[in-house]
C-alpha positions in Angstrom: -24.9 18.1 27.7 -24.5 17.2 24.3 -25.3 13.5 23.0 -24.4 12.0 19.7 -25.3 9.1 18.1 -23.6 6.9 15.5 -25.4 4.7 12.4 -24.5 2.6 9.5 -22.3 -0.3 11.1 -22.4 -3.6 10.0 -21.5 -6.5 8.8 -19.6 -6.7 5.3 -17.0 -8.6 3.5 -13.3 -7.6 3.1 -13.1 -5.3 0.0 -16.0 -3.9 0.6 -17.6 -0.5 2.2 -19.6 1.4 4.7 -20.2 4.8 5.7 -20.8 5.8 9.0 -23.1 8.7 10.2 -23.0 10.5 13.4 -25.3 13.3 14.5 -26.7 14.6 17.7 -29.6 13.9 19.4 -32.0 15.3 21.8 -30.9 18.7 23.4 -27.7 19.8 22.2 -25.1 22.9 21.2 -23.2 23.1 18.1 -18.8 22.3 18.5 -16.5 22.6 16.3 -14.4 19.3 15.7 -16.1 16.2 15.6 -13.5 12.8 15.0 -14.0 8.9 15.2 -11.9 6.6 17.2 -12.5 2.8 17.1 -12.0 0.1 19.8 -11.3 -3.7 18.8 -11.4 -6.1 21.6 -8.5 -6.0 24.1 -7.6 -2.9 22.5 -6.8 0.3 23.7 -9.4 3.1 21.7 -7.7 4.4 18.7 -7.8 7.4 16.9 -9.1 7.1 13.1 -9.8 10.7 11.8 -11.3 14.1 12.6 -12.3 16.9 11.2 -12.8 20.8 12.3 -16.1 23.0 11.6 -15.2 24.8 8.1 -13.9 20.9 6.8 -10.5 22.6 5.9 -8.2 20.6 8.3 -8.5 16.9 8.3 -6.8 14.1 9.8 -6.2 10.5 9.2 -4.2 8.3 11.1 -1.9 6.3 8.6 -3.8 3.0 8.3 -7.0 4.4 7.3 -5.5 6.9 4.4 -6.7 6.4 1.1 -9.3 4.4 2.0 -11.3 6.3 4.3 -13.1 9.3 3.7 -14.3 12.1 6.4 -16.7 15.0 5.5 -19.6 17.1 7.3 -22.7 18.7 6.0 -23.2 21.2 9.0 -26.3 22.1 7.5 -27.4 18.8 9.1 -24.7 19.0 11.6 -23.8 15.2 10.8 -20.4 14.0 10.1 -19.8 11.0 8.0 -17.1 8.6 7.3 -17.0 6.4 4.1 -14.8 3.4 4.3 -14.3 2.1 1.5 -11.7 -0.8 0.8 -12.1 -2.3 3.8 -9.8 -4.7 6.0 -10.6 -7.5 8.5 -8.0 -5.5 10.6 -11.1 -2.4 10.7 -13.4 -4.4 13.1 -13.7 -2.8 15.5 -16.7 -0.5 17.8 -16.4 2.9 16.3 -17.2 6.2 18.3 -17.8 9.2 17.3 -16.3 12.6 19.2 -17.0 16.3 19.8 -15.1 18.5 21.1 -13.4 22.1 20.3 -9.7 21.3 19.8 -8.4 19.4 16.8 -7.2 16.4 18.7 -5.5 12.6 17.9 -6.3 12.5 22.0 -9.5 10.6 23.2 -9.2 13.2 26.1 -10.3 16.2 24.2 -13.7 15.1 23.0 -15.6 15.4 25.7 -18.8 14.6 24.0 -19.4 10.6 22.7 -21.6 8.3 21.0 -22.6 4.9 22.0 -20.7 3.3 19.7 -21.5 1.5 16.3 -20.1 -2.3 15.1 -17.9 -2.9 12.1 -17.5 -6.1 11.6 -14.9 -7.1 8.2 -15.3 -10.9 7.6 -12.0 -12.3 6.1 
């Protein structure tokens, strides 16, 4: 099985930025679309942004764009996600997902994170 774990949550004020890692750990084999989905309490999980292997297809969902960034270095087989400009509305736990189809769908990443905190104090 494949394990991944997120870094680089926190606690920051509204305005300001983060940027998320995620990477695998332990044993693991190499997929080819990673994404993030977030969960805010009494929330359902929501889709954020993903990303497939070569980088040349990305998606955002609409409240994130312009704001938040997605890349990979596959060299390090990490993905990250700048946030910059950020909004009490983006607390929330964020996941990261892998999986091999370019998905908005929680159901087709069958490979997740723990989870890491952004918190956006008002």
């Amino acid at each position: 099985q494949v394990q991944l774990v997120e870094s680089g949550g926190g606690l920051v004020q509204a305005g300001g930025s983060l940027r998320l890692s995620c990477a695998p750990s332990g044993r693991t084999f190499s997929t080819s679309v990673m994404a993030w989905f977030r969960q805010a309490p009494g929330e359902e999980r929501e889709f954020v942004a993903a990303i497939n292997w070569s980088g040349s297809t990305i998606y955002y969902t609409d409240s994130v764009k312009g704001r938040f960034t997605l890349s990979r270095d596959n060299a390090k087989n990490t993905v990250y996600l700048q946030m910059n400009s950020l909004k009490s509305e983006d607390t929330a736990v964020y996941y990261c997902g892998a999986g091999q189809v370019l998905s908005r769908r929680d159901s087709n990443y069958p490979y997740w994170g723990q989870g890491t905190q952004v918190t956006v104090s008002s």
